[in-house]
C-alpha positions in Angstrom: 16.0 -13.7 -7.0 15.6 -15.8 -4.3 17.3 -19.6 -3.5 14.2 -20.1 -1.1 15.7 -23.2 0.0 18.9 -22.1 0.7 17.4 -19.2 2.7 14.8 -21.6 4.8 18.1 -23.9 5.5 19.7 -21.1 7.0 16.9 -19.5 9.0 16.2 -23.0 10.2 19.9 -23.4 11.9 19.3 -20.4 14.0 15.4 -20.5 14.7 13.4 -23.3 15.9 10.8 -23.1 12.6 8.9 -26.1 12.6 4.8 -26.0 13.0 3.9 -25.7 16.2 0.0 -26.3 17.5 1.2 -25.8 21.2 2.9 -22.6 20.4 0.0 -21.3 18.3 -1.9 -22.1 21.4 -0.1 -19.7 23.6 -0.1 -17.1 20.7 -3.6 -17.2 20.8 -4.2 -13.6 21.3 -2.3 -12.5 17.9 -4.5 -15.2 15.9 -7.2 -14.0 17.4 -6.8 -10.7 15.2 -7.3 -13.0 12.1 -9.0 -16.3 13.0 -11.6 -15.5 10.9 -9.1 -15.8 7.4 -6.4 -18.1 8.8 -6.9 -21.7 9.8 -5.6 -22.8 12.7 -3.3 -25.5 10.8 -2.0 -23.1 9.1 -2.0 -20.7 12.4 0.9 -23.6 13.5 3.0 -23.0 10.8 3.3 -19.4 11.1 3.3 -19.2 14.7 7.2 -19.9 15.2 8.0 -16.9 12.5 6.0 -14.9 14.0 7.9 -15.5 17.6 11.4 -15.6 15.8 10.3 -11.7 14.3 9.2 -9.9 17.2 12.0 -10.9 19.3 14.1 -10.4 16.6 12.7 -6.6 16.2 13.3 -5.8 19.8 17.2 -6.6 19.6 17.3 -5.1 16.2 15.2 -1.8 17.7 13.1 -2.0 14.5 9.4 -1.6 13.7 7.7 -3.0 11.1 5.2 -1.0 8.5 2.7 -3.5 7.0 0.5 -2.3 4.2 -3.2 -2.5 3.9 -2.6 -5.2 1.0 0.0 -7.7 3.0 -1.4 -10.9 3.8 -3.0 -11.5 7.9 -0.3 -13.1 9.3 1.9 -10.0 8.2 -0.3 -7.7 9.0 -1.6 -8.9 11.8 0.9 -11.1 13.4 4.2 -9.0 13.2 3.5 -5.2 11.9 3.8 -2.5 14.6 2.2 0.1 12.1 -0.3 -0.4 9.2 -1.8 1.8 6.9 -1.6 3.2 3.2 1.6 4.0 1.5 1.5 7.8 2.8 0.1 6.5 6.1 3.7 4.4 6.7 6.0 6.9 5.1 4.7 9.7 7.8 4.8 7.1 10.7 8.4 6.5 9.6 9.6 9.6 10.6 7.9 9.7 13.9 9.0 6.2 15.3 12.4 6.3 17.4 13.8 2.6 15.5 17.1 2.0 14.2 15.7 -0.4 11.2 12.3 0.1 9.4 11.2 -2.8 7.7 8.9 -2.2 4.9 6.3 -4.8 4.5 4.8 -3.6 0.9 6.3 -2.6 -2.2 9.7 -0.6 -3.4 8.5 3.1 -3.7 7.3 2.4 -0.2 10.4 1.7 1.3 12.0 5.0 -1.1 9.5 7.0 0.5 10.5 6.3 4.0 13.5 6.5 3.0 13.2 9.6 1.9 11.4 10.9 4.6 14.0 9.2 7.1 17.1 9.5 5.7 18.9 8.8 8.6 17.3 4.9 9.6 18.1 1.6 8.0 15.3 1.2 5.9 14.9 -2.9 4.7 13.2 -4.3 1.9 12.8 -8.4 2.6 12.2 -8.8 -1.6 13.8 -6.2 -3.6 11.4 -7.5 -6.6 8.2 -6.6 -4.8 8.1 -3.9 -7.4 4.7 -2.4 -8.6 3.2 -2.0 -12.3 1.8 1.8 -11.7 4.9 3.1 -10.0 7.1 1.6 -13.2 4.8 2.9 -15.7 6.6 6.1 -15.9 10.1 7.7 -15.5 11.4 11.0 -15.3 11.9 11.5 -18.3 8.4 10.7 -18.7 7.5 13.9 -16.5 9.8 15.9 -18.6 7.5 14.6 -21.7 4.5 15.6 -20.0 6.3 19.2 -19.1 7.0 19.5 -23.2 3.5 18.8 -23.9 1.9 20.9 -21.4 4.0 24.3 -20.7 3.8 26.0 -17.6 1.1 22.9 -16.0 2.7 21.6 -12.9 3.0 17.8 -12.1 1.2 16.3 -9.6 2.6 12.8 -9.1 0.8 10.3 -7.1 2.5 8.8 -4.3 2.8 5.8 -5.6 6.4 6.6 -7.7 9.9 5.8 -7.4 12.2 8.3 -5.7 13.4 9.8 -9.3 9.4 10.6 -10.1 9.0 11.9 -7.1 12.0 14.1 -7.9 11.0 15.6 -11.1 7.4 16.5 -9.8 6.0 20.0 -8.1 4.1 18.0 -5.6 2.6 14.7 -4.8 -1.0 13.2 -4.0 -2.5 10.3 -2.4 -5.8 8.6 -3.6 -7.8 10.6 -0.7 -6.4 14.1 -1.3 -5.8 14.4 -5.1 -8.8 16.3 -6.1 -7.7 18.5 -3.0 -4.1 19.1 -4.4 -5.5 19.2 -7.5 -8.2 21.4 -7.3 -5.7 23.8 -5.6 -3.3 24.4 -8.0 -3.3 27.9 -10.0 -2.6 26.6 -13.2 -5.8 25.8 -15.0 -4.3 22.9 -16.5 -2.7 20.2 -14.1 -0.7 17.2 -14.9 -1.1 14.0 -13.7 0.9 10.8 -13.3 1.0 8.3 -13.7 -2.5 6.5 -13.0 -4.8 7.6 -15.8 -8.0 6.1 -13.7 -7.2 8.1 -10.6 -6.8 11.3 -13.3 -9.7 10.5 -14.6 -11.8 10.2 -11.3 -10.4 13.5 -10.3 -10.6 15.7 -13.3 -15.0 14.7 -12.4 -14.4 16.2 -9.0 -12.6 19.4 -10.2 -14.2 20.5 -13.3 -12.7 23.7 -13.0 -9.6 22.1 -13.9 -8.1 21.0 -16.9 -6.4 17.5 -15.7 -4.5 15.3 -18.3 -2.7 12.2 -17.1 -0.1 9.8 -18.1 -1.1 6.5 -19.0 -0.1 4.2 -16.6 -2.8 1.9 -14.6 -2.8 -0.5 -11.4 -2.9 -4.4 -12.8 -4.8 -4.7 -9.6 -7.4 -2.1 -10.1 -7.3 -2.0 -14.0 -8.9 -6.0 -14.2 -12.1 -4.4 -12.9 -15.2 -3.9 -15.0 -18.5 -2.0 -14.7 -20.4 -5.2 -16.2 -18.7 -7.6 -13.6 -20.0 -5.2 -10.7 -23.3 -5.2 -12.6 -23.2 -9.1 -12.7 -22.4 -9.5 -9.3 -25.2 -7.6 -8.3 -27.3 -9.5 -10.0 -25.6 -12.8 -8.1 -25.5 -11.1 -4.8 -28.6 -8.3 -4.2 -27.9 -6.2 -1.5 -24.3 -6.3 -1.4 -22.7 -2.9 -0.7 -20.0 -2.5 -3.6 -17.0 -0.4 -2.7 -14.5 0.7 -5.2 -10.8 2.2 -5.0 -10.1 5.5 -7.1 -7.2 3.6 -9.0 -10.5 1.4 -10.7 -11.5 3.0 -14.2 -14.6 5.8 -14.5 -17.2 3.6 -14.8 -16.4 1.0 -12.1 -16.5 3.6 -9.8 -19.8 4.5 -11.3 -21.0 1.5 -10.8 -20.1 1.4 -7.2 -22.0 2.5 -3.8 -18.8 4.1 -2.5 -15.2 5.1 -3.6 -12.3 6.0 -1.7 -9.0 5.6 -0.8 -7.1 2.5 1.3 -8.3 4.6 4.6 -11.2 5.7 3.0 -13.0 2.2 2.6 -11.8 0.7 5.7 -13.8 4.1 7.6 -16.6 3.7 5.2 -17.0 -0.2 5.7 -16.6 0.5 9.7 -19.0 3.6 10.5 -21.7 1.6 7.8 -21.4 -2.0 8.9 -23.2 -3.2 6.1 -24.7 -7.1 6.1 -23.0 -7.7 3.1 -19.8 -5.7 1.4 -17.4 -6.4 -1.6 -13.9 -4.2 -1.8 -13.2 -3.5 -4.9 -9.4 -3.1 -5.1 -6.6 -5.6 -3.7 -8.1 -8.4 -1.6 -5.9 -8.5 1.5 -8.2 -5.5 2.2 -11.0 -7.7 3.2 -9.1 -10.1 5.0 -7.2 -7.6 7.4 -10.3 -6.0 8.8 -12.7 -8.8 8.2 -12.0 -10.0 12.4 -12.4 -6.6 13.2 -16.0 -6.1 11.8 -17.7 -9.5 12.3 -21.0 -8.1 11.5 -19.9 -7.6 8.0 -19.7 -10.9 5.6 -17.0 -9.8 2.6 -17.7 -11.9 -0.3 -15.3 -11.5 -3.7 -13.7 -10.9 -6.2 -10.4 -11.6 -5.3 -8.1 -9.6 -7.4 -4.3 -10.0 -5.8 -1.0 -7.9 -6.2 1.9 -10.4 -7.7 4.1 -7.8 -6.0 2.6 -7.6 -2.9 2.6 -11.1 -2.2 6.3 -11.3 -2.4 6.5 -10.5 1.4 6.1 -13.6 3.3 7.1 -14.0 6.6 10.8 -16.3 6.1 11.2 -12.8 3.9 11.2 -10.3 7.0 12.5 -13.2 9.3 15.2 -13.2 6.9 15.9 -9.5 5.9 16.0 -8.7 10.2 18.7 -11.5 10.8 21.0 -10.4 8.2 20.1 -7.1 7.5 20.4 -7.5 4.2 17.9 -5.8 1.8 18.8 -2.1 2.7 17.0 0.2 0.4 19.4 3.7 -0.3 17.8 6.6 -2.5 20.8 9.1 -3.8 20.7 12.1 -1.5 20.4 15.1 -4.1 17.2 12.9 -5.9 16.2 12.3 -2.1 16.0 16.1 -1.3 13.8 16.9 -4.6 11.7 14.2 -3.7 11.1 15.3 -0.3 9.9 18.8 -1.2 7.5 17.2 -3.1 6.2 15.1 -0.2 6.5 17.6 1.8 4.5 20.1 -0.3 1.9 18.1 -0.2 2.2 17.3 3.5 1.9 21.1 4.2 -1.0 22.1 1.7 -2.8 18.9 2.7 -2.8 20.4 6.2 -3.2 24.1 4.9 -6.6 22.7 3.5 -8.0 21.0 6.4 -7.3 17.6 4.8 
């Protein structure tokens, strides 16, 4: 747990932190990226943070790796790569950085870990945890293994190290019915988001697909009668809805897809109107780049997520404090499963 005050007192005696309209003046080109979301009061208080960071990261030879969820002046103002979970784990083994600072959640920073055993990997708020990725252990795998003989596990990527570990292979949101679909077994476990399951076992009917019963508190809060409503409210709005939401939500919706996915769909459509169904960050980070498109709500937010905050990664890149360490032998288990999916993904065209 943080002592936020303690922590600002001490960044202030070494950074010069106080709002500045004159510098966000001259850092007009990074607000640019999100004037459309951030005010230009609160532009000035985030301004200095964002200078004190990427100086910071060039003495420290770090990058930062901002998720699609972190808030605009995050991902905007100091991430050097952004993208889904899988997205940042493969662009941390491919940058030449000392430090990686993960701007997202814990099995994030695991997975580049994991993928990058040999770079300082930092976490600026050990608690940004996430609900789907604790819903199961391994011995929750093993369960599933007792229950279904023989069925391999396919584990999103979404998992702690451990998971990861005790899994044949892993998926993302835009390749599971891919991974799925080409595993021999006719039955194929999955864990641990039952909606993403779920959505998948429609797409490969050839397979049988049973799940663990975990869920996204994010994605889960969705309903098919709240889309319905808000059609009603809002005609013509394009509704697009992330795998993770339940069955009939993404029924309900024009579109579904992945992180990448909807940010493609939203920017080859350009629809007048357009509501993102998953974590509302989404909207926010590409709304400057697609002006055409007016995103209205809901505005369902990650607890976890939001536990980044710029003093955070100030914070975490002066003291280096925060580095995330995954035990080698669980490390190499989980890579093959990565990795297995890396290599069929790309055996499949995907």
């Amino acid at each position: 747990m943080f002592d936020l005050p303690a922590l600002r007192a001490e960044l202030s005696e070494k950074y010069d932190l106080a709002p500045s309209p004159e510098l966000a003046q001259e850092m007009s080109d990074i607000y640019d990226r999100m004037s459309r979301v951030i005010t230009p009061a609160d532009w000035a208080i985030y301004a200095p943070y964002v200078k004190a960071i990427n100086e910071l990261k060039k003495k420290r030879n770090a990058v930062i790796l901002g998720h699609n969820y972190m808030t605009p002046e995050i991902f905007h103002g100091v991430s050097d790569f952004v993208g889904d979970s899988l997205q940042l784990a493969i662009k941390a083994t491919e940058v030449e950085a000392d430090v990686i600072v993960q701007c997202g959640v814990h099995f994030m920073a695991e997975t580049s870990k994991i993928l990058s055993p040999s770079k300082t990997v930092l976490m600026p708020d050990m608690e940004a945890g996430c609900s789907l990725a604790e819903s199961i252990t391994a011995e929750g795998v093993e369960e599933m293994r007792r229950r279904y003989p023989g069925a391999p596990v396919v584990s999103y990527v979404n998992t702690t190290a451990e998971v990861k570990a005790a899994s044949d292979i892993c998926c993302t949101s835009s390749n599971a019915a891919q991974i799925v679909g080409a595993m021999e077994s006719d039955t194929v476990i999955m864990t641990p988001d039952q909606y993403l399951a779920q959505n998948v076992a429609r797409d490969v009917p050839h397979k049988n697909v049973v799940w663990w019963e975990g869920s996204c508190i994010v994605h889960e809060q969705y309903t098919a009668q709240d889309l319905r409503e808000f059609r009603e409210w809002n005609p013509g709005t394009r509704l697009i809805a992330h795998p993770e939401c339940p069955p009939d939500v993404v029924d309900e919706a024009d579109f579904s897809g992945s992180t990448s996915g909807i940010i493609k769909y939203v920017t080859d459509e350009k629809p007048e109107k357009a509501m993102l169904i998953t974590e509302c960050s989404m909207a926010s980070n590409i709304a400057d780049e697609l002006p055409e498109v007016d995103f209205v709500g809901p505005c369902n937010m990650c607890p976890y997520m939001k536990k980044i905050t710029l003093e955070k990664v100030l914070y975490a890149l002066d003291t280096m404090t925060g580095q995330v360490e995954v035990d080698p032998t669980m490390a190499e288990k989980a890579r093959l499963s990565v990795q297995r999916m890396i290599d069929l993904s790309r055996e499949l065209g995907i």
